[in-house]
SEMISE-141482 format. One record per residue: residue number from 1; residue in one letter; x, z, y of N, C-alpha, C in turn. Coordinates in pm, whole numbers. Example, Ala and Ser with C-alpha at 12.3 -4.5 7.8 and 13.67 -1.06 7.14 Angstrom:
2
 num residu    nc1    nc3    nc2   cac1   cac3   cac2    cc1    cc3    cc2
   1      A   1319    780   -569   1230    780   -450   1320    780   -330
   2      S   1285    708   -225   1367    714   -106   1290    787      3
This chain:
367
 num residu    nc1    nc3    nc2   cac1   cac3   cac2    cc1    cc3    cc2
   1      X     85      0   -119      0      0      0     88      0    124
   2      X     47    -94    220    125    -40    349    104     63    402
   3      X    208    126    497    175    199    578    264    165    722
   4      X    250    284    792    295    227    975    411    181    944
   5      X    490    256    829    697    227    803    683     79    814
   6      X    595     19    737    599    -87    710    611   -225    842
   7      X    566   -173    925    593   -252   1019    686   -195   1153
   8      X    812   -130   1111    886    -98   1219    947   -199   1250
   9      X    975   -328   1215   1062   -433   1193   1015   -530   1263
  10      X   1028   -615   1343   1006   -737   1390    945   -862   1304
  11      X   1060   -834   1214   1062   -904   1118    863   -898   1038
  12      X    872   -762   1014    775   -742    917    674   -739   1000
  13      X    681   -725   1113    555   -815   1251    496   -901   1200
  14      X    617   -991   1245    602  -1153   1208    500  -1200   1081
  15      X    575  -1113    933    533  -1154    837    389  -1137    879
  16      X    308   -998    923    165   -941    928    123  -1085   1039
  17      X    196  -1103   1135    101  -1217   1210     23  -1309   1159
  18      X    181  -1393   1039    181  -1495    994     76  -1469    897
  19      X     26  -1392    807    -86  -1351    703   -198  -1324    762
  20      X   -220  -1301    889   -358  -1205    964   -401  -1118    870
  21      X   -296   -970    852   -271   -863    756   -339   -811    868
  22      X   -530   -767    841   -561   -685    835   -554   -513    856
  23      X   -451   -509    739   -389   -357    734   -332   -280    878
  24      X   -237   -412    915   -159   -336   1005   -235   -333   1183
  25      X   -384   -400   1140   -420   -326   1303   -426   -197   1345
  26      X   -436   -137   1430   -357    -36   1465   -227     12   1492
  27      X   -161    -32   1404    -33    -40   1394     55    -96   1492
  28      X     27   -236   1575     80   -327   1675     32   -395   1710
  29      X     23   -478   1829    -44   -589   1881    101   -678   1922
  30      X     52   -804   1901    144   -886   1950    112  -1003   2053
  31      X    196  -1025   2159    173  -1051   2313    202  -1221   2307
  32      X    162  -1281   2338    193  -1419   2340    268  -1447   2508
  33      X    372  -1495   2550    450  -1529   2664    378  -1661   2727
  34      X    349  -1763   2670    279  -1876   2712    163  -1890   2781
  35      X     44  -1761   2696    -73  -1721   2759   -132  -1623   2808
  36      X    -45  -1526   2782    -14  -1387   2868   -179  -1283   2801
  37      X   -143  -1331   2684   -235  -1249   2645   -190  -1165   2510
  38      X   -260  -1038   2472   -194   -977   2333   -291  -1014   2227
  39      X   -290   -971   2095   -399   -982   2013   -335   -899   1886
  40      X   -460   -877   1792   -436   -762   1712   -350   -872   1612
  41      X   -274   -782   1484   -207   -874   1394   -359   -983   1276
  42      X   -445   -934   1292   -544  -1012   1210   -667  -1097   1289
  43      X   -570  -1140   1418   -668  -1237   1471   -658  -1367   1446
  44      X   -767  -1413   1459   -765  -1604   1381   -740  -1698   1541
  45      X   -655  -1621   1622   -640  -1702   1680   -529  -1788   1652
  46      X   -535  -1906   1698   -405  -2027   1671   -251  -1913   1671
  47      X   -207  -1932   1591    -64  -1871   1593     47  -1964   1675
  48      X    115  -1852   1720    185  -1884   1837    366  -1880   1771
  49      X    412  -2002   1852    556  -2030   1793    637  -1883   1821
  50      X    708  -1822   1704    767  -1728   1709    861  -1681   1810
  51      X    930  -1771   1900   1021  -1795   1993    924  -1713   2149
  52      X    750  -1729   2137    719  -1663   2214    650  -1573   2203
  53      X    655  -1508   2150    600  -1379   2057    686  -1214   2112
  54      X    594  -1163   2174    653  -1016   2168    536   -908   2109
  55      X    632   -812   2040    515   -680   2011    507   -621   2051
  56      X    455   -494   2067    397   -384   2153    321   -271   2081
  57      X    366   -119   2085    297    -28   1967    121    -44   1974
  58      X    104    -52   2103    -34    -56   2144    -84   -145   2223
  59      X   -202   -153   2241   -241   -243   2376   -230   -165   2494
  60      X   -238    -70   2496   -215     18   2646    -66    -13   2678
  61      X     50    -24   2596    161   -107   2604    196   -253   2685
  62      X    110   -280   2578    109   -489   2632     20   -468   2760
  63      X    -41   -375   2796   -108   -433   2918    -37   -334   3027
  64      X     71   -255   3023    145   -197   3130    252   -291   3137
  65      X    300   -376   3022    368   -518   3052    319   -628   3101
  66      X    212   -643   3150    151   -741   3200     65   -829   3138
  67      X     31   -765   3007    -56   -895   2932   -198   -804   2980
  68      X   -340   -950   2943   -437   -892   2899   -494   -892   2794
  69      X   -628   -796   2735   -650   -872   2623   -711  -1020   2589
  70      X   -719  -1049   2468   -758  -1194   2451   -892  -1153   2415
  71      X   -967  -1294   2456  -1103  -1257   2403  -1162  -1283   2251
  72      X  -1079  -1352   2162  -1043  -1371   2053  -1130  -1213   1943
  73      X  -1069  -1084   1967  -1073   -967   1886  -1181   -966   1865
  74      X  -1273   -979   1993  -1437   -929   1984  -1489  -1032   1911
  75      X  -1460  -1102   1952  -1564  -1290   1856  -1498  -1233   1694
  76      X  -1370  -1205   1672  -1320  -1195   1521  -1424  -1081   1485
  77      X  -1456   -962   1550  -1521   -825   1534  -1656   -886   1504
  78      X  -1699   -945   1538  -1841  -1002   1585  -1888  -1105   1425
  79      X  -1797  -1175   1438  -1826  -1265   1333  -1774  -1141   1164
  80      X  -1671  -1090   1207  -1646   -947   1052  -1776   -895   1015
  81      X  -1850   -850   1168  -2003   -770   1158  -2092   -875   1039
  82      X  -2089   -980   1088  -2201  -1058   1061  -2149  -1081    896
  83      X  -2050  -1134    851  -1986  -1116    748  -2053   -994    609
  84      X  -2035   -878    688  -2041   -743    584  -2184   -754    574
  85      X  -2308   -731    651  -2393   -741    702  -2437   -827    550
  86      X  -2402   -992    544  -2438  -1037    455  -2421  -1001    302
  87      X  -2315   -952    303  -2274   -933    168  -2354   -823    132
  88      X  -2348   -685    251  -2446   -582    189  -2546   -605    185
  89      X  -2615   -687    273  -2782   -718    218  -2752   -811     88
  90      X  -2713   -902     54  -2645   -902   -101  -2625   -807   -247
  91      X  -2569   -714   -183  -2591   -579   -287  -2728   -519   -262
  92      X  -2767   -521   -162  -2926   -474   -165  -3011   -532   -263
  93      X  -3035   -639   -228  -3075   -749   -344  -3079   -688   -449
  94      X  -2935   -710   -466  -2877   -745   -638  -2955   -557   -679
  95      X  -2918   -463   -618  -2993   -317   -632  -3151   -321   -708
  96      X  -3179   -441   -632  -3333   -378   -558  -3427   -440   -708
  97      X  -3304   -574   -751  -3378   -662   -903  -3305   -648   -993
  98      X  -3241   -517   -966  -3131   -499  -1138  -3233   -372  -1212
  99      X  -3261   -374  -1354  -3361   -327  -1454  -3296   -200  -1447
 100      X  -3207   -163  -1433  -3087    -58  -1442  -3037    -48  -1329
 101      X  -2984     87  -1264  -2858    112  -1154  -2742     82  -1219
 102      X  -2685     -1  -1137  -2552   -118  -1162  -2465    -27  -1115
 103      X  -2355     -3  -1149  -2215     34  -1183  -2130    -26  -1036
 104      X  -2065     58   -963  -2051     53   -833  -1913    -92   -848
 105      X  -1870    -41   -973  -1756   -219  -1004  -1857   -311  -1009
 106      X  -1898   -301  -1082  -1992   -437  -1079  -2039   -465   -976
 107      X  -2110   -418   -869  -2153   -458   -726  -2097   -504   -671
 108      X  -1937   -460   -645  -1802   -488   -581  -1766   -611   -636
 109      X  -1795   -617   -727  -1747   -758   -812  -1840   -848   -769
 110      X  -1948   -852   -780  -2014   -963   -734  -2013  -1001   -594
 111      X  -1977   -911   -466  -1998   -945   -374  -1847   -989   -331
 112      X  -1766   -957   -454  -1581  -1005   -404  -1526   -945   -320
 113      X  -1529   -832   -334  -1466   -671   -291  -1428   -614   -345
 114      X  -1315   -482   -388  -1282   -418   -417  -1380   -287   -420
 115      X  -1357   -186   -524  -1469    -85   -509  -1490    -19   -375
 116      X  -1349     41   -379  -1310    137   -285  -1387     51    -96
 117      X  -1319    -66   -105  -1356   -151     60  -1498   -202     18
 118      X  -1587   -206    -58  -1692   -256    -84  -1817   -117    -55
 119      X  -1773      5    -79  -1805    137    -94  -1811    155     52
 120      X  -1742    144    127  -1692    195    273  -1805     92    382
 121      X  -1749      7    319  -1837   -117    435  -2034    -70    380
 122      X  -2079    -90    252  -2196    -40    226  -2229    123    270
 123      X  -2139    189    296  -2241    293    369  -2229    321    555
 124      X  -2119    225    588  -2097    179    715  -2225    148    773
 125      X  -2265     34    648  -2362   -108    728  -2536     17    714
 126      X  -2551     64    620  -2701     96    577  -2665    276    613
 127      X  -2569    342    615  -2566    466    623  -2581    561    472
 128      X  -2618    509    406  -2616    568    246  -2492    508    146
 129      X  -2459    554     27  -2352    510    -64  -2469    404   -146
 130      X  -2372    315   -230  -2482    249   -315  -2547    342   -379
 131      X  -2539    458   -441  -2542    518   -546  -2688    557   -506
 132      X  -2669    615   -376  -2823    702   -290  -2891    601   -259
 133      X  -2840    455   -239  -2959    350   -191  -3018    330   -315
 134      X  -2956    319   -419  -3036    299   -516  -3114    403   -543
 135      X  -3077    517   -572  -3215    649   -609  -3307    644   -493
 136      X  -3302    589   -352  -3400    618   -255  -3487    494   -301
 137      X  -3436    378   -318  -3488    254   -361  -3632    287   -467
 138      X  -3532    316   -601  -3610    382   -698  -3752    502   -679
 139      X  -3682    557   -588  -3798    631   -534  -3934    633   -480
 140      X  -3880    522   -387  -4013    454   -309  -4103    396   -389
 141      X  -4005    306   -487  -4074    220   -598  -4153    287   -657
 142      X  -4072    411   -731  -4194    488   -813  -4319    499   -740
 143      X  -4301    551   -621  -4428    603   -561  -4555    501   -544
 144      X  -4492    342   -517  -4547    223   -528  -4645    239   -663
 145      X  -4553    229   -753  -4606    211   -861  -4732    313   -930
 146      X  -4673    435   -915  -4747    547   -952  -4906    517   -848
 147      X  -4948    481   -721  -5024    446   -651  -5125    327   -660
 148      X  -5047    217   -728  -5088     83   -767  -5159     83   -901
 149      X  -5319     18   -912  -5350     32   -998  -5282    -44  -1125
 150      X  -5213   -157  -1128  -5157   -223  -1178  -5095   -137  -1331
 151      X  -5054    -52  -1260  -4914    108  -1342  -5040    156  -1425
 152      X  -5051     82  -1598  -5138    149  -1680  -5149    246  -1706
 153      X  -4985    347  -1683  -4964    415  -1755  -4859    519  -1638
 154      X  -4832    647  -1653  -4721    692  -1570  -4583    685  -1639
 155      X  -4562    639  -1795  -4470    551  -1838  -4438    421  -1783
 156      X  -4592    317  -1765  -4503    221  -1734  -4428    241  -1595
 157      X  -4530    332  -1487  -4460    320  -1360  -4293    352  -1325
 158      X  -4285    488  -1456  -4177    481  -1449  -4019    420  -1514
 159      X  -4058    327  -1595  -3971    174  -1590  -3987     98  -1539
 160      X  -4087     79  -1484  -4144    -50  -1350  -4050     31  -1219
 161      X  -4024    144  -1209  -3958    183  -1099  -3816    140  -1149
 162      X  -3776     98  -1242  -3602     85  -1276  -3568    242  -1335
 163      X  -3593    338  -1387  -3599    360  -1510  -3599    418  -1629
 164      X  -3442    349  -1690  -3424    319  -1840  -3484    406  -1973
 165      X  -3522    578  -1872  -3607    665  -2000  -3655    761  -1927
 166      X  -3771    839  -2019  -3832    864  -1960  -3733   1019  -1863
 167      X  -3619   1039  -2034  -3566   1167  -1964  -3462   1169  -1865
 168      X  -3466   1045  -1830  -3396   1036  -1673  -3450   1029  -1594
 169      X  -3553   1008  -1603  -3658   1004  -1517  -3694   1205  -1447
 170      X  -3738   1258  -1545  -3755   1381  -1521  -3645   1476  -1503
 171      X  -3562   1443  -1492  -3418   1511  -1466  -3449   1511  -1315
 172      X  -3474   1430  -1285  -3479   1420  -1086  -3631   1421  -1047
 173      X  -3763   1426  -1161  -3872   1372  -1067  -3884   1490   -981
 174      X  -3877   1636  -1008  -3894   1703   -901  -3893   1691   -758
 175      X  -3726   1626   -736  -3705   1581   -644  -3712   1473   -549
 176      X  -3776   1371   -592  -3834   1243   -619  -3983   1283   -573
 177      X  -4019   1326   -659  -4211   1357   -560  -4246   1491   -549
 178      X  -4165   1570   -532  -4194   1721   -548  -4347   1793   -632
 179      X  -4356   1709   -689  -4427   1740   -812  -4424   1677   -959
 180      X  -4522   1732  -1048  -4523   1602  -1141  -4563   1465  -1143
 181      X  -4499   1372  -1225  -4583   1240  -1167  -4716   1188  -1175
 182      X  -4788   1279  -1279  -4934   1291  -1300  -5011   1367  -1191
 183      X  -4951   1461  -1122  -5036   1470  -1003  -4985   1389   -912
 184      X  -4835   1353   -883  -4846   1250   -775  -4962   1154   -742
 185      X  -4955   1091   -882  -5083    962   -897  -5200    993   -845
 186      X  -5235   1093   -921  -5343   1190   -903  -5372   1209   -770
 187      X  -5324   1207   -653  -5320   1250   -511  -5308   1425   -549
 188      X  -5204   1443   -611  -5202   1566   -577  -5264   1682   -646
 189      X  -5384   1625   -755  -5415   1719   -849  -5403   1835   -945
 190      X  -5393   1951   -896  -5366   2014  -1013  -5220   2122   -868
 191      X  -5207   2038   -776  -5058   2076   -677  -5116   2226   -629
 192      X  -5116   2310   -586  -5148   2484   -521  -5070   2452   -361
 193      X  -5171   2478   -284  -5103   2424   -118  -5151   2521    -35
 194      X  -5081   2630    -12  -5169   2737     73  -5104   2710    210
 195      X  -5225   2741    318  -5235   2706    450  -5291   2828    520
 196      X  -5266   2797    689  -5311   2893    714  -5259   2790    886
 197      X  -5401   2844    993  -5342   2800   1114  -5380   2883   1205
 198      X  -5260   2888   1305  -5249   2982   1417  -5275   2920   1565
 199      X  -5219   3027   1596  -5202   2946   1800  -5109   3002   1835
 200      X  -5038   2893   1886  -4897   2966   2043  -4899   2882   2099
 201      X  -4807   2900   2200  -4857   2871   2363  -4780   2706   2377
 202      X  -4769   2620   2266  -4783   2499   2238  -4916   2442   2201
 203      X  -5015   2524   2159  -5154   2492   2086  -5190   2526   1952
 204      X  -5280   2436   1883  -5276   2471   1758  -5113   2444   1666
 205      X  -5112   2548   1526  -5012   2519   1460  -5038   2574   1313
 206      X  -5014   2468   1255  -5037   2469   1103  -4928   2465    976
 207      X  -4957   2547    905  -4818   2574    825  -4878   2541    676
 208      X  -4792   2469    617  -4847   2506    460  -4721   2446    412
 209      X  -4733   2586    219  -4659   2583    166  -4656   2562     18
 210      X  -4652   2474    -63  -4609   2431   -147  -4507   2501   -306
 211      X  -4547   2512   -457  -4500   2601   -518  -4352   2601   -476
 212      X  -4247   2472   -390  -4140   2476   -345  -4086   2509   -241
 213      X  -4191   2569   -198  -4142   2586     25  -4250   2556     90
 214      X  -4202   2579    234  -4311   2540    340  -4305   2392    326
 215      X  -4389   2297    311  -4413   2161    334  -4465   2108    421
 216      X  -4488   2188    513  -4581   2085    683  -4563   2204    774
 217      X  -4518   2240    881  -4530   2298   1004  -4575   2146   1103
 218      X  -4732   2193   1121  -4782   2049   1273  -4839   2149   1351
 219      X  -4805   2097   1493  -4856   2130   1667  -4939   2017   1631
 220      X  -5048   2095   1728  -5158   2006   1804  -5251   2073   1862
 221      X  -5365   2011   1951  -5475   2024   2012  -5589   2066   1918
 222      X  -5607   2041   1822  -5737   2056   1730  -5726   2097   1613
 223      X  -5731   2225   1582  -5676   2281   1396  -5731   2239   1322
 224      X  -5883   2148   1323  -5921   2059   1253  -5885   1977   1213
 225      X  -5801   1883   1267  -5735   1760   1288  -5606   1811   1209
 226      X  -5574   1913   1252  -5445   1942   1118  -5464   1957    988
 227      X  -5563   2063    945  -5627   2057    856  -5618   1940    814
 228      X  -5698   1849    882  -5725   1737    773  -5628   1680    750
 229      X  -5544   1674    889  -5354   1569    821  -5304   1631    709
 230      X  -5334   1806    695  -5275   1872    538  -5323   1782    437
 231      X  -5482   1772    439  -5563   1767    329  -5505   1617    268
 232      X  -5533   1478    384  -5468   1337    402  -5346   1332    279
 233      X  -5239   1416    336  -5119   1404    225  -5156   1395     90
 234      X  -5209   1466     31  -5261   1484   -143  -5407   1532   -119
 235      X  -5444   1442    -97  -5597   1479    -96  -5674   1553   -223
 236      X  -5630   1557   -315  -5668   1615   -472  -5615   1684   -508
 237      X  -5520   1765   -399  -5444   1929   -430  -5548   2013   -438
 238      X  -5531   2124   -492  -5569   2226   -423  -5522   2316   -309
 239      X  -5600   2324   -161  -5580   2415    -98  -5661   2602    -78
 240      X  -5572   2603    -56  -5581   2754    -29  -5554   2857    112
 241      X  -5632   2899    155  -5649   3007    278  -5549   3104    249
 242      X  -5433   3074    355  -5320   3197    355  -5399   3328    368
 243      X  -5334   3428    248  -5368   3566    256  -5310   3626    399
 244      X  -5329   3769    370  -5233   3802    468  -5066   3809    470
 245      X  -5022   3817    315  -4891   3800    329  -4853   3631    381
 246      X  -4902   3541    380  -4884   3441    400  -4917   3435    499
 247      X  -5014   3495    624  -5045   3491    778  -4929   3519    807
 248      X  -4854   3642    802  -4716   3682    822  -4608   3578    811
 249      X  -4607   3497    728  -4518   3364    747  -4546   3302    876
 250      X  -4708   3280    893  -4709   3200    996  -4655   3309   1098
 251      X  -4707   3384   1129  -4701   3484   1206  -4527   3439   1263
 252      X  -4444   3451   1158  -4301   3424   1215  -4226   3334   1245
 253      X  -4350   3186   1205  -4335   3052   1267  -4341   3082   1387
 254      X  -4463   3081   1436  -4528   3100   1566  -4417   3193   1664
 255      X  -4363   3311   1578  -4243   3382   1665  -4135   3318   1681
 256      X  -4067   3241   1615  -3971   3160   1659  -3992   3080   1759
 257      X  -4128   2985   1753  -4147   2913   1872  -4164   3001   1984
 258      X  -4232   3099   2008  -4238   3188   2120  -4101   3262   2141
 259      X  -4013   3251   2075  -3891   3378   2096  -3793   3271   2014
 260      X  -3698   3152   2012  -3586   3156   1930  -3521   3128   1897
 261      X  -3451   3317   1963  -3338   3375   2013  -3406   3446   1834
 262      X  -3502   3472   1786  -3519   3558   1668  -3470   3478   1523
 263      X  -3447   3329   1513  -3414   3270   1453  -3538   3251   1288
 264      X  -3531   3121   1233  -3593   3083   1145  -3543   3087   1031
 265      X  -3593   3150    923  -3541   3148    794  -3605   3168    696
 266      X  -3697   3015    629  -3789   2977    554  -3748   2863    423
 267      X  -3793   2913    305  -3742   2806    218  -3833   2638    234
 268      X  -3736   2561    222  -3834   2454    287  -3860   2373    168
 269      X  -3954   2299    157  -3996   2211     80  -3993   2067    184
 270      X  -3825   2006    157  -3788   1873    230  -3820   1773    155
 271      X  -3900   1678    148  -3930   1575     76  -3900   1401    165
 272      X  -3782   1370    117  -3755   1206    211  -3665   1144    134
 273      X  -3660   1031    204  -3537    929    136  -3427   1002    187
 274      X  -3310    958    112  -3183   1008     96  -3102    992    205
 275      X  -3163    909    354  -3078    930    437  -3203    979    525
 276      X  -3267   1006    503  -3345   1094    597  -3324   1250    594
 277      X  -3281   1254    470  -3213   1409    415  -3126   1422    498
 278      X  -3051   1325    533  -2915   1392    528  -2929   1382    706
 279      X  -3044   1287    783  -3064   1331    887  -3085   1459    945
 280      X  -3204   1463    851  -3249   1615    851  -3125   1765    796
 281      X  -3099   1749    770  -2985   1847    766  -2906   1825    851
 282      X  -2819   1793    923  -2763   1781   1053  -2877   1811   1150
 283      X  -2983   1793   1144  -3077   1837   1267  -3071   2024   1295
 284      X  -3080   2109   1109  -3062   2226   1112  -2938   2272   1161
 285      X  -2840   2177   1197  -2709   2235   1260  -2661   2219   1393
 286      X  -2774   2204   1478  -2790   2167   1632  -2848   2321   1693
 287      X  -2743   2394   1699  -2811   2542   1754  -2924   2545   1854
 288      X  -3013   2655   1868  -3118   2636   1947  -3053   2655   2114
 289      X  -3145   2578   2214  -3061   2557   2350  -2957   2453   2364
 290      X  -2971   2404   2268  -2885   2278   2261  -2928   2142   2227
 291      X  -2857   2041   2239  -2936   1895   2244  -2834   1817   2202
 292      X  -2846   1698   2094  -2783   1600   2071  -2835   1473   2072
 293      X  -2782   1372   2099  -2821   1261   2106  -2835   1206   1987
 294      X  -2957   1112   1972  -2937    997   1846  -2815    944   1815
 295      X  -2747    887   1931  -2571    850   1855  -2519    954   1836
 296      X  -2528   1103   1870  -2397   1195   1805  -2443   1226   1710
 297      X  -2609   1228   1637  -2654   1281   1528  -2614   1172   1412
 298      X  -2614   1020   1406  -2590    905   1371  -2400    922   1340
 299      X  -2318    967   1456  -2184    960   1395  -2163   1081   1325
 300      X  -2216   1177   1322  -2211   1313   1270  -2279   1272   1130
 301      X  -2315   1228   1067  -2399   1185    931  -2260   1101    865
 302      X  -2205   1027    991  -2129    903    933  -2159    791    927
 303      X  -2268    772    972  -2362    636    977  -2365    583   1111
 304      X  -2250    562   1208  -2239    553   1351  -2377    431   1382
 305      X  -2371    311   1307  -2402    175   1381  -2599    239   1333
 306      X  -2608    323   1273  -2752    366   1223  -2865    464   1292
 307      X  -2818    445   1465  -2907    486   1588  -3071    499   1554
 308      X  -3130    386   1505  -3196    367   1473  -3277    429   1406
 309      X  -3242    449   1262  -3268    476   1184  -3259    638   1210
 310      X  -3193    683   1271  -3178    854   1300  -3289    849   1356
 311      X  -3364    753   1493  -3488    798   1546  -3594    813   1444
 312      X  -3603    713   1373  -3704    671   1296  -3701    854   1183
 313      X  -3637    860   1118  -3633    985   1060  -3640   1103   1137
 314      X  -3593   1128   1281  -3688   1225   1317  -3812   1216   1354
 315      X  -3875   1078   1356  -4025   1081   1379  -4129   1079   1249
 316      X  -4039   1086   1141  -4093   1089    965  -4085   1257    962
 317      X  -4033   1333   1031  -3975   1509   1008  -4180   1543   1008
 318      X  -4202   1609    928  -4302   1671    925  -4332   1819    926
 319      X  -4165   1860    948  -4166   2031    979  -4123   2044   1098
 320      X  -4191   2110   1220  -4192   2081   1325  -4087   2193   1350
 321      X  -4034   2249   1390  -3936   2340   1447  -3824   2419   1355
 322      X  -3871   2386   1223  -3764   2403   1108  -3709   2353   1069
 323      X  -3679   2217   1101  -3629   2090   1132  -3629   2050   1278
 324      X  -3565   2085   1341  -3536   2061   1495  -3542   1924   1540
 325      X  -3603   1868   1515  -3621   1712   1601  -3655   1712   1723
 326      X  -3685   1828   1806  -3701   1821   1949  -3549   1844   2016
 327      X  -3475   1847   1929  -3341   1874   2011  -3248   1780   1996
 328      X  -3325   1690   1972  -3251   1523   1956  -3296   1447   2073
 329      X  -3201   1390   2171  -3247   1334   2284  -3186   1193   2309
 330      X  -3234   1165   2374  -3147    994   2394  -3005   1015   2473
 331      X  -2919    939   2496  -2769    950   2513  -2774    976   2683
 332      X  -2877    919   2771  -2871    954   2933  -3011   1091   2949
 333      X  -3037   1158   2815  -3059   1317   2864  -3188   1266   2845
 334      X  -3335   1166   2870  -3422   1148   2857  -3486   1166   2730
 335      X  -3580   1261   2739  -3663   1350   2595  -3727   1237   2506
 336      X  -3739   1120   2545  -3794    973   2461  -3912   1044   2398
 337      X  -3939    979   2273  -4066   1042   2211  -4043   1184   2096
 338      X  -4172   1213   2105  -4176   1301   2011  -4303   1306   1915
 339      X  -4267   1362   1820  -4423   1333   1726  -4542   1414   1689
 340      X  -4485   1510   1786  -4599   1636   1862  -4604   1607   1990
 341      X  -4555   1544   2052  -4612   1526   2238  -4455   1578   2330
 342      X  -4444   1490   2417  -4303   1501   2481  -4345   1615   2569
 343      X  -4378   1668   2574  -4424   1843   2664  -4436   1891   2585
 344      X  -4444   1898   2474  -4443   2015   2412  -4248   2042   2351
 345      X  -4210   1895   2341  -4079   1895   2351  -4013   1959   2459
 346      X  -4053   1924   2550  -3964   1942   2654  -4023   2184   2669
 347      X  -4125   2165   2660  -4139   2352   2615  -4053   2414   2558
 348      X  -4029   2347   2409  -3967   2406   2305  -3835   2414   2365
 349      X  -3775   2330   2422  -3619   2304   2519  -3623   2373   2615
 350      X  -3716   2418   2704  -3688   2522   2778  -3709   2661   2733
 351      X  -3826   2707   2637  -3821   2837   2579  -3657   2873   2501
 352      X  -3569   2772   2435  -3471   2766   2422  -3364   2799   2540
 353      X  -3371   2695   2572  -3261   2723   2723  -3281   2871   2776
 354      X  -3406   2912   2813  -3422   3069   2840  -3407   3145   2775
 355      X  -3368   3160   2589  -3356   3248   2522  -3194   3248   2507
 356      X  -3117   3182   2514  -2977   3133   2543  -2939   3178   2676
 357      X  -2963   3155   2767  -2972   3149   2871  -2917   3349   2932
 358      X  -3026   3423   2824  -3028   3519   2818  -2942   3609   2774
 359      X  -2844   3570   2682  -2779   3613   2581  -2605   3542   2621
 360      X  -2609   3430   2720  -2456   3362   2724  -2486   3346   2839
 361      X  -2606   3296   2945  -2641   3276   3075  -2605   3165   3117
 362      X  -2605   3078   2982  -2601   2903   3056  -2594   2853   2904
 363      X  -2719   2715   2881  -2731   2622   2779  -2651   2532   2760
 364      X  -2563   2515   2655  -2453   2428   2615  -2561   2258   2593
 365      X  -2496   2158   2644  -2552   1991   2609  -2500   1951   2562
 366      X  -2492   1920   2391  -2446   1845   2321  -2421   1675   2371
 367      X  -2560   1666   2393  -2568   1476   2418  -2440   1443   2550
């Protein structure tokens, strides 16, 4: 493998020019005398007679010598994008109509990559590894299937989802539909969903919890209307009227939103695709009084170019303050949307800021 040694040499410049070696960007830029411009060692621009060729450790170098950059890098960057882009929607494909999860060589192989650079660029481009695109893939599918009358059987759905038995299947369905797949189908039949709704000084707020955790904290105007969004999810659960030990849960929802500086600590019942998870967990690590942007939550995952997709998953969050999606803001400070109401966002951010406020006497801004 190369490394920086490798190009202390002029010589071994040259060779990286003459190859457009990849490897060694970073490493040096080299300055052309004729056109007074630098460029990285893996640009496709016309190569330049060696006689006028100088290097430079950096471009902050070549341009305190007088070069500028060429416009060459970005068009090469531009057209690389478009490049990977294809190939991974390629492995998507090949994912999405293989009977079986394919073997991360084999993917690499077909798209004419190496594992390791084939691995890197696929969770670059989509934000997940193949491994998780495929179980999120599979996932959805099941749920397709299990829903569709087509699925005779909750066997066939689950080889019609990709697969191969049933006891691989149940190794993960927990996690996959947080129930069994006979009540999935079912809408929920047979599921135990106790509820219970309160008021704080956001409005109505509805909590319910699931034999795995809390599964819905919703704000709103009308506890009816929540109610029924509970009921909507699995309509053929059974619900149940929080006792009083279970008012007391809410009871300490509702106190966090009013107070918190008292902090939340509830087992949750998270149910999403595999990069919505992993949204959502980085959301629990945005202290309260504080704010991050969609791009710092997006490079913090690892999924920089996947802005997007970070919004979109905090507007899928269906646990409203146990999952912090109000403390995700756009990059110039503007509260954008929210999926309880941008005032009630912007509440929750100041009851924050004042409980902080209190305790350090000034709110730290992530974004």
């Amino acid at each position: 493998m190369n490394t920086a040694s490798s190009y202390e040499t002029e010589e071994a410049r040259w060779v990286a020019v003459q190859a457009r070696d990849a490897v060694a960007d970073g490493h040096f830029v080299y300055a052309v005398r004729t056109t007074g411009v630098y460029c990285r060692p893996s640009s496709t621009a016309r190569r330049p007679k060696r006689e006028n060729v100088e290097f430079f450790t950096s471009p902050e170098a070549a341009e305190a010598a007088g070069y500028r950059s060429s416009l060459r890098p970005q068009a090469d960057k531009t057209r690389s994008a478009a490049e990977h882009a294809q190939l991974v929607a390629r492995a998507c494909r090949l994912i999405e109509n293989s009977e079986t999860p394919l073997p991360l060589g084999d993917l690499a192989t077909a798209v004419g990559m190496s594992p390791f650079h084939f691995h890197r660029i696929f969770k670059l481009e989509t934000g997940l590894t193949p491994k998780a695109y495929s179980s999120a893939y599979r996932a959805r599918k099941l749920r397709e299937e299990l829903n569709e009358a087509k699925a005779s059987s909750v066997a066939d759905a689950i080889y019609g989802a990709g697969f191969n038995s049933n006891s691989r299947f149940y190794e993960t369905s927990d996690e996959l539909l947080g129930m069994h797949a006979k009540q999935y189908r079912a809408g929920g039949v047979g599921a135990l969903i106790r509820f219970a709704v309160g008021q704080c000084s956001m409005g109505a707020i509805a909590v319910a919890q699931s034999q795995r955790g809390i599964c819905a904290i919703l704000l709103g105007d009308d506890p009816g209307e929540l109610v029924r969004d509970l009921q909507d999810r699995f309509p053929k659960a059974q619900f149940i009227g929080g006792d009083e030990n279970f008012e007391q849960l809410v009871a300490q929802v509702v106190g966090f939103v009013e107070a918190p500086a008292l902090g939340l600590r509830l087992p949750l019942d998270v149910q999403g695709t595999a990069f919505q998870e992993r949204v959502w967990r980085a959301l629990r690590e945005i202290p309260p009084g504080t704010t991050a942007s969609y791009t710092d939550i997006a490079t913090l995952i690892g999924s920089p170019k996947s802005v997007r997709a970070v919004a979109q998953a905090c507007g899928a969050n269906h646990l409203a303050v146990a999952i912090p999606c109000h403390r995700v803001v756009r990059r110039d400070g503007d509260l954008a949307g929210y999926r309880w109401g941008v005032d009630r966002k912007r509440e929750l951010l100041r009851l924050e800021g004042d409980a902080l406020s209190q305790t350090s006497g000034k709110a730290t801004v992530l974004a």
